[in-house]
C-alpha positions in Angstrom: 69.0 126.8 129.5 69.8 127.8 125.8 73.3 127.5 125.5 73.5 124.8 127.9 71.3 122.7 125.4 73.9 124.3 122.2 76.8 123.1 124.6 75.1 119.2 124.4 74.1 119.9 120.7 77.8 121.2 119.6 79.3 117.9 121.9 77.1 115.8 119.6 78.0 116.8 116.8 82.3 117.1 117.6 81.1 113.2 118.3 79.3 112.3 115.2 82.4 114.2 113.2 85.1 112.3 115.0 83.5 108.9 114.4 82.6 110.0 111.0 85.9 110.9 110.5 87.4 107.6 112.0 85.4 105.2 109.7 85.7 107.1 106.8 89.8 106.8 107.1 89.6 103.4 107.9 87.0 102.5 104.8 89.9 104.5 102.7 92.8 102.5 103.9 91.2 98.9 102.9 89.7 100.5 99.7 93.2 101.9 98.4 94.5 98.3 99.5 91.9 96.8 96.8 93.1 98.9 93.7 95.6 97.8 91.6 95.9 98.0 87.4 94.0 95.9 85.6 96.7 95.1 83.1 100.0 94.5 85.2 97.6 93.3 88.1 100.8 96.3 90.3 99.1 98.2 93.0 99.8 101.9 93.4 103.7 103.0 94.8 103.3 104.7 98.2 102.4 108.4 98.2 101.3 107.2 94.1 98.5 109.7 92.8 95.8 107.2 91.3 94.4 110.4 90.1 96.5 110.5 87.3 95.8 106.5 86.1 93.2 105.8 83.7 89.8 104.0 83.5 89.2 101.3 81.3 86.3 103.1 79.3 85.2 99.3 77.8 84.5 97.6 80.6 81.3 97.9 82.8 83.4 98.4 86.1 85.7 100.4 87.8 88.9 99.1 86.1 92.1 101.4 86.8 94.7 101.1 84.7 98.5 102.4 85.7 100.1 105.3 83.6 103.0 102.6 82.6 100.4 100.6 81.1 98.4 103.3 79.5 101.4 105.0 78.1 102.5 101.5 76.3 98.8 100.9 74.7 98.8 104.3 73.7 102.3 104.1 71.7 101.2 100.8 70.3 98.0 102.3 69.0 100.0 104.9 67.3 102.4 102.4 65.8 99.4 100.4 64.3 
């Protein structure tokens, strides 16, 4: 009766993973559809690492901004 019950239990939880799995991909597709820069209003190039954009430390939200963007308010800072 024991591993019949581990059987059901392991089957549960290959389920719950799967669906998990499923939502979580699809909740990832329409999120990375949202983001774009806040500056150039461009959203990420395919296969684009957002990883390596910035956040808008002034601002209350989550505002991304693009390494193009970045790297031009950074040289303009210097030039001031």
């Amino acid at each position: 009766m024991g591993s019949f019950s581990r059987k059901i239990k392991r089957k549960q939880f290959v389920a719950a993973r799967k669906k998990f799995m499923k939502d979580f991909k699809s909740r990832m597709a329409t999120f990375k559809k949202q983001v774009k820069c806040v500056e150039c209003d461009r959203p990420p190039a395919k296969d684009e690492n957002i990883d390596d954009w910035h956040v808008n430390k002034y601002s209350e939200n989550i505002d991304l901004i693009c390494t193009t963007c970045y790297s031009k308010d950074e040289s303009e800072e210097l030039n001031e």
